[in-house]
C-alpha positions as CSV (number, residue, x, y, z in Angstrom):
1,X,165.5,142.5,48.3
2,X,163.2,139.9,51.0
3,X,161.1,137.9,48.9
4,X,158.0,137.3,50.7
5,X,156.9,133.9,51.7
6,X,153.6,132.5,50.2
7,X,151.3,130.7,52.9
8,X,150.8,127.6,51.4
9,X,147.3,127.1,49.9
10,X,146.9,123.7,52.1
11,X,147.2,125.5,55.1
12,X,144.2,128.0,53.8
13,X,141.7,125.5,52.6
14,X,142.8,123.4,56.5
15,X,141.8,127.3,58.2
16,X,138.8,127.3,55.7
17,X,137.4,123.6,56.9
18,X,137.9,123.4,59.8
19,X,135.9,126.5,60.3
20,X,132.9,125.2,58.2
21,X,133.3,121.7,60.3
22,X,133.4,124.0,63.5
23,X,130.4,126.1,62.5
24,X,128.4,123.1,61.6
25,X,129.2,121.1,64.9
26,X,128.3,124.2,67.0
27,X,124.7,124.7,64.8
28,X,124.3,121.1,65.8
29,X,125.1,120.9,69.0
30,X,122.8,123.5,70.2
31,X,120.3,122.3,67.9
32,X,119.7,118.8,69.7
33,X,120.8,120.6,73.1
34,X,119.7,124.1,73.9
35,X,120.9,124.8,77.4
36,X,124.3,124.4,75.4
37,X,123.3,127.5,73.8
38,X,125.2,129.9,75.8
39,X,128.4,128.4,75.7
40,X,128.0,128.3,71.4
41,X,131.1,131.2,70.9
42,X,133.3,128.6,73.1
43,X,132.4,125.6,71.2
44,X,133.0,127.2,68.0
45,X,136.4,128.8,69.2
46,X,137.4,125.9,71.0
47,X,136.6,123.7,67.9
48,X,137.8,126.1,65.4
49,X,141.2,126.0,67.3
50,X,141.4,122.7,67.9
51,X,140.4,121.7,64.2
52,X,142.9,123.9,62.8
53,X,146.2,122.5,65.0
54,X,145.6,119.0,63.3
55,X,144.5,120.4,60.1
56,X,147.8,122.4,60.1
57,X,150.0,119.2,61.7
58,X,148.4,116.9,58.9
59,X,149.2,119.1,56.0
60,X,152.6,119.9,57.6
61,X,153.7,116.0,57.7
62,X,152.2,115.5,54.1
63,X,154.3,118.1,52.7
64,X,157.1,117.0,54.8
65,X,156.8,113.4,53.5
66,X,157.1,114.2,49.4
């Protein structure tokens, strides 16, 4: 029978703070500069994605090192 693979709880709480970092950054940004207000959904994507990669490649060499 497959055993199923368990996602590794570092990469979880990486998806999970990065998104609060990503969410924060975008309230900011359009907090201190409003006619950056309609491009908020890229900023957060953008960020969101781009947080996550080096979240992800952090954790990955960590658990790679021990």
């Amino acid at each position: 029978m497959h055993r199923k693979k368990k996602i590794p709880v570092g990469f979880i709480v990486t998806f999970v703070a990065a998104f609060i970092i990503a969410v924060s950054l975008t309230a900011l940004l359009t907090k201190f500069k409003p006619d950056m207000a309609q491009f908020m959904g890229m900023i957060f994507f953008g960020s969101w994605l781009l947080l996550s990669f080096i979240g992800v490649g952090i954790v990955a060499l960590a658990k790679k090192k021990k």
